[in-house]
N, C-alpha and C positions, 0 to 999 in steps of 0.2 A: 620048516626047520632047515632045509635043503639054502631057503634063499638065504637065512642068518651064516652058514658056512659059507656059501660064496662070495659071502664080505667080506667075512673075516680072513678068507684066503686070499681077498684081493685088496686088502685093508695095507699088508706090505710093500706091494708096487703103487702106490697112491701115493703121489709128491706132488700134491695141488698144491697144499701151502709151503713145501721147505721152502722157495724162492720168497716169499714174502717174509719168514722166520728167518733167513738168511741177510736177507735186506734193514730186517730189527736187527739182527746181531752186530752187522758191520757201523750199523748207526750207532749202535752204542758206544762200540769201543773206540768211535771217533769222539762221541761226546765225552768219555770216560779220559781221552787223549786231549781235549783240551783244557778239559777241568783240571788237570795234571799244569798244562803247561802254561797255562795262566795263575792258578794258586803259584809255582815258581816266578813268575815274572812278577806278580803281584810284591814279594816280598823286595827285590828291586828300585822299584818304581816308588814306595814308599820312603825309603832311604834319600832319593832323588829328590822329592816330593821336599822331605823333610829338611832337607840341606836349603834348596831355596825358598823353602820359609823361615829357615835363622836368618840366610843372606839378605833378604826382603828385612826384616826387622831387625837386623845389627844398621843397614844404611840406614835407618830411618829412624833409628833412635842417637845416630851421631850425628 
């Protein structure tokens, strides 16, 4: 019983894994940062997209 408490006291000073949970964290909210700023750009580029396919088919139909 003695050795289940000295886990469990030593259970708080144990940071084996925070760097690796810390390393998921930062990954995500980069990936959560681009999926941001691509959905914005996306809406863009479709605009862009779509103008030079009137332009493509207005010359080519005169």
């Amino acid at each position: 019983m003695s050795a289940v408490r000295q886990k469990l006291r030593a259970l708080p000073a144990d940071e084996s894994g925070a760097t690796a949970i810390e390393y998921g964290l930062i990954a995500a909210l980069i990936v959560i940062a681009m999926i941001g700023a691509l959905s914005s750009l996306g809406g863009g580029t479709t605009g862009g997209w779509t103008k030079l396919s009137q332009t493509v088919t207005n010359a080519s139909s005169s």
